[in-house]
Short mmCIF file of the C-alpha atoms (twelve columns), coordinates in Angstrom:
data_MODEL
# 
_entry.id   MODEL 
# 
loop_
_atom_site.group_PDB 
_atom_site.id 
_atom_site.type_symbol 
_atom_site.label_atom_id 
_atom_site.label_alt_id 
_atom_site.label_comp_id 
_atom_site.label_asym_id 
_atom_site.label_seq_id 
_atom_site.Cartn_x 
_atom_site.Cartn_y 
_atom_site.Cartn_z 
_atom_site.pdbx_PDB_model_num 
ATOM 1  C CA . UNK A 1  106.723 134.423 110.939 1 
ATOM 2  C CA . UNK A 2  107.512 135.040 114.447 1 
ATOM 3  C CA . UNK A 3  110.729 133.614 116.032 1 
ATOM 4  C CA . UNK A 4  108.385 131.775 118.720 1 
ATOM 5  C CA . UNK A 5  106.657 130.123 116.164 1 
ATOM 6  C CA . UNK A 6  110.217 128.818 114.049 1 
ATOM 7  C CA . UNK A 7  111.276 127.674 116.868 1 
ATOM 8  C CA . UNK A 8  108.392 125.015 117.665 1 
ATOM 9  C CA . UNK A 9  109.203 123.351 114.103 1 
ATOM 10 C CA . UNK A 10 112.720 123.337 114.125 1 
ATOM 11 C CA . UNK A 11 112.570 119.769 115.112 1 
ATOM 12 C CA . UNK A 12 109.297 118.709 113.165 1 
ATOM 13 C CA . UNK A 13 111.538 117.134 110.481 1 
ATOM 14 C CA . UNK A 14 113.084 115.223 112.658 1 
ATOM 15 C CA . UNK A 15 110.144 114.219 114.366 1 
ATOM 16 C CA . UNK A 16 108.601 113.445 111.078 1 
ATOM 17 C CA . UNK A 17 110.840 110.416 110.382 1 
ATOM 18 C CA . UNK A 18 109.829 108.726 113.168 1 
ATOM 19 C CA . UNK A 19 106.371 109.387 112.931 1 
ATOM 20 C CA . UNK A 20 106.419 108.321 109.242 1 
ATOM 21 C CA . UNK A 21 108.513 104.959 109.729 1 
ATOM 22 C CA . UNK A 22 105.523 104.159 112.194 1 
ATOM 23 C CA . UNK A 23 102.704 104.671 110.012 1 
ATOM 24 C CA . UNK A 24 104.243 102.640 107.201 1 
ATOM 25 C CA . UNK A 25 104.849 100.007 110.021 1 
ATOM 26 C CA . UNK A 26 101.139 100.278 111.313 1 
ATOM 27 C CA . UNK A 27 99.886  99.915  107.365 1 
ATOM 28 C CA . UNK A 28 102.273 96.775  107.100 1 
ATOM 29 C CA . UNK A 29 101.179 95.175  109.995 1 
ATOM 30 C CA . UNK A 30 97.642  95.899  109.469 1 
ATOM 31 C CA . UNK A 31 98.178  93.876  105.732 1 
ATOM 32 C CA . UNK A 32 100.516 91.423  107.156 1 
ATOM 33 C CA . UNK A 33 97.500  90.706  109.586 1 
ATOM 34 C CA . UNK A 34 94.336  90.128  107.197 1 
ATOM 35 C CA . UNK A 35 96.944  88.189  105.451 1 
ATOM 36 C CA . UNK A 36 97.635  85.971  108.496 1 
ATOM 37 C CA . UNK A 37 94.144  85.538  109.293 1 
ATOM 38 C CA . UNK A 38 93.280  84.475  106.188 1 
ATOM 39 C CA . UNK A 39 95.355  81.825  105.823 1 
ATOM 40 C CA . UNK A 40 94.510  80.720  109.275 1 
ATOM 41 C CA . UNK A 41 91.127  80.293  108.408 1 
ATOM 42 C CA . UNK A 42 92.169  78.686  105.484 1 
ATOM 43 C CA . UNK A 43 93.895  75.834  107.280 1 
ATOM 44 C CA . UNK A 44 91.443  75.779  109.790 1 
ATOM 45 C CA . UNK A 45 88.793  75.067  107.063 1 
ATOM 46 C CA . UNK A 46 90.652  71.972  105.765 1 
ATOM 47 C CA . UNK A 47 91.057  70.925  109.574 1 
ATOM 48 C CA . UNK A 48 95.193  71.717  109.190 1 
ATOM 49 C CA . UNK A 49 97.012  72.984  112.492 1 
ATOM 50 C CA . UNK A 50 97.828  76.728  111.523 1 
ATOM 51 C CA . UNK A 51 101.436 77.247  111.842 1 
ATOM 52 C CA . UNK A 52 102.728 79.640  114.403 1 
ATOM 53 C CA . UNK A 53 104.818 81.005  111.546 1 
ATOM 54 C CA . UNK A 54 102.197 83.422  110.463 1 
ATOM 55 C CA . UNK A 55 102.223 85.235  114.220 1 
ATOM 56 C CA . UNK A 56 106.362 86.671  113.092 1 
ATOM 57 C CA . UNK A 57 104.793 87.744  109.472 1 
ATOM 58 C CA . UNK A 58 102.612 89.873  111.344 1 
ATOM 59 C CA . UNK A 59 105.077 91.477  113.349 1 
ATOM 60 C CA . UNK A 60 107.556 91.697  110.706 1 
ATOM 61 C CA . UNK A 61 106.642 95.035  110.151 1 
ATOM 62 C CA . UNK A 62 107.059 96.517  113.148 1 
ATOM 63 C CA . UNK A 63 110.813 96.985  112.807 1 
ATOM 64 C CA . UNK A 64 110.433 99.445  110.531 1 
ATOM 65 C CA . UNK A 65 109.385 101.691 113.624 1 
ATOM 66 C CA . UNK A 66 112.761 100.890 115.164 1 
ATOM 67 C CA . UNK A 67 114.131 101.784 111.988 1 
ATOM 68 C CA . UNK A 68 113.082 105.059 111.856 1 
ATOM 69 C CA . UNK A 69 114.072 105.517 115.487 1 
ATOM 70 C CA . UNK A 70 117.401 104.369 115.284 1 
ATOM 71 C CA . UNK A 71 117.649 106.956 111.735 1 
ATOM 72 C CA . UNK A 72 115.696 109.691 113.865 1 
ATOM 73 C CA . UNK A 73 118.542 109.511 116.561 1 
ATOM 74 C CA . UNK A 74 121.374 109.755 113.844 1 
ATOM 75 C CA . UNK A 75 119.852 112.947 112.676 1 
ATOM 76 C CA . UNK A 76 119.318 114.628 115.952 1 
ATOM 77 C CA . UNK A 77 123.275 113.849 116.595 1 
ATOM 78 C CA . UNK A 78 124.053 115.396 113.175 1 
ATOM 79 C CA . UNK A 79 121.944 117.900 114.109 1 
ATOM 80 C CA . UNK A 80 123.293 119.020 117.502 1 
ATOM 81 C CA . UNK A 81 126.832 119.043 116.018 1 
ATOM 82 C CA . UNK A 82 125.810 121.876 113.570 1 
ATOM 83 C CA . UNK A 83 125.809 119.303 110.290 1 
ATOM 84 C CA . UNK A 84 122.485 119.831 108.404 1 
ATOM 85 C CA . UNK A 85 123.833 118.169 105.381 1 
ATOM 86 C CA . UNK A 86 120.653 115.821 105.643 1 
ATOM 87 C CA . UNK A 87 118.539 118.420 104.907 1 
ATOM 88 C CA . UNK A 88 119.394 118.801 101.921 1 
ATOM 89 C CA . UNK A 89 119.723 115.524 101.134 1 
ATOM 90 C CA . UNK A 90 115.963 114.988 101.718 1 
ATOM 91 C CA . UNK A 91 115.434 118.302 99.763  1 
ATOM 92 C CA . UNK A 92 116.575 116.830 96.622  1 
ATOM 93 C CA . UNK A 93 114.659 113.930 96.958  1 
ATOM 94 C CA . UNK A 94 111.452 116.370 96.410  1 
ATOM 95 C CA . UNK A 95 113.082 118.011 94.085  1 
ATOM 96 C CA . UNK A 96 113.796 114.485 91.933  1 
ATOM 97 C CA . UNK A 97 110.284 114.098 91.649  1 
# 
């Protein structure tokens, strides 16, 4: 491989955490949101007010994004010091399975 082309991934795993903490949030909240409109309609049906309740179930999910930011940052840290010990950390976990 060329060095050019190392060098535009050497931050793809880092990138990658963030990026997957947002698409597990964006499946969550798309669940969490059927789920909420459901039972909605439900109460609606037997002429119940819908509790507001069901509008923080739906964005529940959305912290994981800030999860994986807040992880994403600690990485680049460890990463700009020179300690790549989570590397291999998340190599093992693909190795485990």
């Amino acid at each position: 491989m060329e060095t050019g082309l190392i060098t535009q991934f050497k931050d793809l795993g880092l990138v990658m955490v963030l990026a997957l903490s947002a698409i597990g949030s964006a499946a969550g909240a798309g669940v969490a949101g059927m789920a909420a409109i459901g039972a909605w309609k439900k109460n609606f049906s037997q002429n119940k007010a819908a509790s507001f309740m069901l509008v923080a179930f739906v964005g529940a999910p959305l912290t994981q994004t800030v999860y994986g930011m807040i992880v994403m940052n600690k990485m680049i840290e460890l990463a700009n010091k020179g300690q790549y010990l989570w590397v291999f950390v998340i190599m093992s976990w693909f190795w485990e399975l």
